[in-house]
N, C-alpha and C positions, 0 to 999 in steps of 0.2 A: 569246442566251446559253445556255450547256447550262442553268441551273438555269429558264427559260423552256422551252425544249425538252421538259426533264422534265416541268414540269408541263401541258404540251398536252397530251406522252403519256399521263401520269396521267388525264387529263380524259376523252380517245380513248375508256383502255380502261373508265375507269368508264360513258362513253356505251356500247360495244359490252355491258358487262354489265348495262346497264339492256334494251339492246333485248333481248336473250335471255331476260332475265327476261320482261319483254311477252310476247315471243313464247310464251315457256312457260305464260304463265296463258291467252294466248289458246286453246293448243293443250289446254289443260285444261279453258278453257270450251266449246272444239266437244266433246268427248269425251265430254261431263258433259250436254251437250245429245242427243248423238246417245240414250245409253245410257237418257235419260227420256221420249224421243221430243217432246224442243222443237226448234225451228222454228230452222234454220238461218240468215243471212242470204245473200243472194245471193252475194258474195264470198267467203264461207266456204264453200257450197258449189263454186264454180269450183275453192278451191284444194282440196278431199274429193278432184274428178273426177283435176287434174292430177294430185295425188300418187299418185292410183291410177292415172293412164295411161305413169307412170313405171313401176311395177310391171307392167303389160301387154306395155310394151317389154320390158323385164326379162323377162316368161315367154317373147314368141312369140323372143325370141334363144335361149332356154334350150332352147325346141323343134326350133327351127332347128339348132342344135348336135346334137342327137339326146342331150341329157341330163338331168336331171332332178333339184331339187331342192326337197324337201318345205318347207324353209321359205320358199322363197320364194311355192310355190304359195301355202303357207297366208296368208303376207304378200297376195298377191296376192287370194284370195278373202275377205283381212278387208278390204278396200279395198271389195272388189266390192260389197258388204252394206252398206257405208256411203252409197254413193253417192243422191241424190237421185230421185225420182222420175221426175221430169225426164231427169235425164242417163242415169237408168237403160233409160228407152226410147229416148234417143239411144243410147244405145251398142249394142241390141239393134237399133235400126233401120242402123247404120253396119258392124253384123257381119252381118246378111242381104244389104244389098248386097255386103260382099264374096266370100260367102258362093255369091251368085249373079253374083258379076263384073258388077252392076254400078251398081260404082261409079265414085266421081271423083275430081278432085284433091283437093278442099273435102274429102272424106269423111276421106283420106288423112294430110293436113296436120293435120285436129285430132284425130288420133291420134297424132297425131305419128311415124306407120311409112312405109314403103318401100311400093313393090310390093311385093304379097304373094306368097307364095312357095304351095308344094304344103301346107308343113304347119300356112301361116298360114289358108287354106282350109280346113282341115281343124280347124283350131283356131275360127274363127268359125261352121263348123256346129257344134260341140259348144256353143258359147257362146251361141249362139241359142236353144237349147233351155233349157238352164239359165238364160240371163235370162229366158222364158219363163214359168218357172215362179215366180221370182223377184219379178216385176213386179205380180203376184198379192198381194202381202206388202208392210203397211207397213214404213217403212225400221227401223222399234225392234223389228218383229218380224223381221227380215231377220237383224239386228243379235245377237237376245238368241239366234236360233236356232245361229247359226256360234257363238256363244263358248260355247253349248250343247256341241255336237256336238266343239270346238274340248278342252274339258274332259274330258269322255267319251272324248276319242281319248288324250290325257294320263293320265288316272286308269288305263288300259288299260295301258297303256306303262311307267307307273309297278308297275303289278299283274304284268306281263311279266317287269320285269328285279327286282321280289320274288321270282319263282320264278324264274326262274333262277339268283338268288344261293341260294335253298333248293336248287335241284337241286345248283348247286357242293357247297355244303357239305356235303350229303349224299352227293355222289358221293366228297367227301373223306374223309367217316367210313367209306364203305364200303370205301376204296383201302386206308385203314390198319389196318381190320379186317382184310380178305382177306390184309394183310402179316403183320399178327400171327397166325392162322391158320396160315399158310405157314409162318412157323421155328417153331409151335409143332406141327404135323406130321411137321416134317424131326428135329424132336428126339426126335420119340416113336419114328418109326420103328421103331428097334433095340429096343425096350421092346415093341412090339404086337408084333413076329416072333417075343422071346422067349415073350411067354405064348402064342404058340398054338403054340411046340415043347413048352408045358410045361415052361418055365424060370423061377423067380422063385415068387415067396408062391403055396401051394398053394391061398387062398381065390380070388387073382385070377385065377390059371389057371380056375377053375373058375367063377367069373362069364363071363371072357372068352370062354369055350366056350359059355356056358349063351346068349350073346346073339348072335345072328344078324346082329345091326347092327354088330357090333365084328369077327366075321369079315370084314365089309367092307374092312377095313383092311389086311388079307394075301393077299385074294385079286385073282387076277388079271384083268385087262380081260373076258379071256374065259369066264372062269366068274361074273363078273356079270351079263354079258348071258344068260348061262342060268338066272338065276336065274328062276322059275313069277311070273305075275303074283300067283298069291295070295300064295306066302312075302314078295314084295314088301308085301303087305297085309300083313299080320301083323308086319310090323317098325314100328318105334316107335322115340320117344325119350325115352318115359318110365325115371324111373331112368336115365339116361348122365348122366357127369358134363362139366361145360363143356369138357375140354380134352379128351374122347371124341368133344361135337359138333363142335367144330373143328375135328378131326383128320379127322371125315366128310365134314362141310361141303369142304373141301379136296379128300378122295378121288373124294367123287360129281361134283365141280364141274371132275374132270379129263376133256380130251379122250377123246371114245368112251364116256363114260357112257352109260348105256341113260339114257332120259326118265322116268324113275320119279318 
């Protein structure tokens, strides 16, 4: 009857979420095991190796393709770290024979790969070396060193894209500076031309004259670049008012300025 049906189904899905849950605590107790360096069982280790010979498939196809992606490596070498003492020199003993061609079917199948190809050879020499060195290290030091190294490469990353949100921002402050600069230049103009004809309030003509740094502002490209390295020394911006240095800031900062 449907209201029988229903409730198998009910029954179904509350079994499939009890095994998940299981599954979940199990997957908590290997993790909680690896991280304090307790003692795996045999079965738990088999399923450490397979899940990381999934991942292995996963990189030499990725190689194979000629492309390359960081999370997977790094999936790939948390796996590698995990893995059991044991398996850890089978896998270094199963990447030398292929390494040296030769190997066999047996080797092949519980890798679960193909014929190896040019870059799967060249993928088990590198691999040889680093389980090498690997093999050396128990599996909790294997283990604490990669989420080490794994954090350090994060905290980097993390410190990277802080400055470059600081460079934006500050690239930002300086775009809408040099704007504000710009129309407040383009306004002065007619006002610096008048006081050095000697047009306008008799004190500011007579400042404007007296500063050398403000002649800057009506003279030409090519009577700047004449200007002596020393008179260049001798100018200053003590006494100029903000909208004097702006209006410099702007002039010196045009095409053909000498490097003063």
């Amino acid at each position: 009857t449907p209201r029988s049906n229903r409730l198998v189904s009910d029954q179904l899905r509350q079994l499939e979420e009890m095994r998940q849950q299981l599954e979940a605590l199990r997957n908590e107790n290997r993790e909680l095991k690896l991280q304090t360096g307790g003692e795996l069982s045999a079965d738990q280790d088999e399923k450490v190796l397979q899940e990381f010979l999934v991942k292995l498939r996963a990189v030499l196809e990725m190689r194979s393709e000629g492309r390359f992606e960081q999370q997977l490596f790094d999936e790939y070498n948390g796996g590698l770290v995990q893995l059991s003492d044991e398996h850890l020199r089978e896998l270094y003993s199963s990447f030398m024979l292929i390494y040296v061609e030769e190997y066999d079917e047996a080797v092949l199948e519980r890798l679960g790969i193909g014929e190896p190809d040019e870059t799967t050879v060249g993928f088990a020499e590198m691999m040889t070396i680093k389980l090498g060195e690997l093999m050396d290290q128990p599996r909790q030091v294997r283990i604490q060193a990669f989420q080490a190294a794994q954090k350090k490469k994060e905290d980097q990353a993390k410190e990277l894209l802080k400055k470059k949100e600081r460079e934006k921002e500050e690239a930002a402050k300086m775009a809408a500076q040099v704007a504000v600069n710009g129309r407040i230049a383009s306004s002065m103009k007619k006002y610096w031309a008048a006081l050095s004809n000697g047009e306008g309030d008799v004190s500011e003509v007579r400042r404007f004259r007296r500063k050398p740094e403000l002649g800057l502002l009506v003279s030409s490209t090519e009577d700047i670049k004449k200007i002596s390295p020393y008179n260049w020394r001798n100018m200053g911006c003590s006494g100029l008012t903000e909208q004097e240095l702006r209006c410099l800031l702007v002039r010196l900062g045009e095409p053909g300025m000498p490097g003063q």
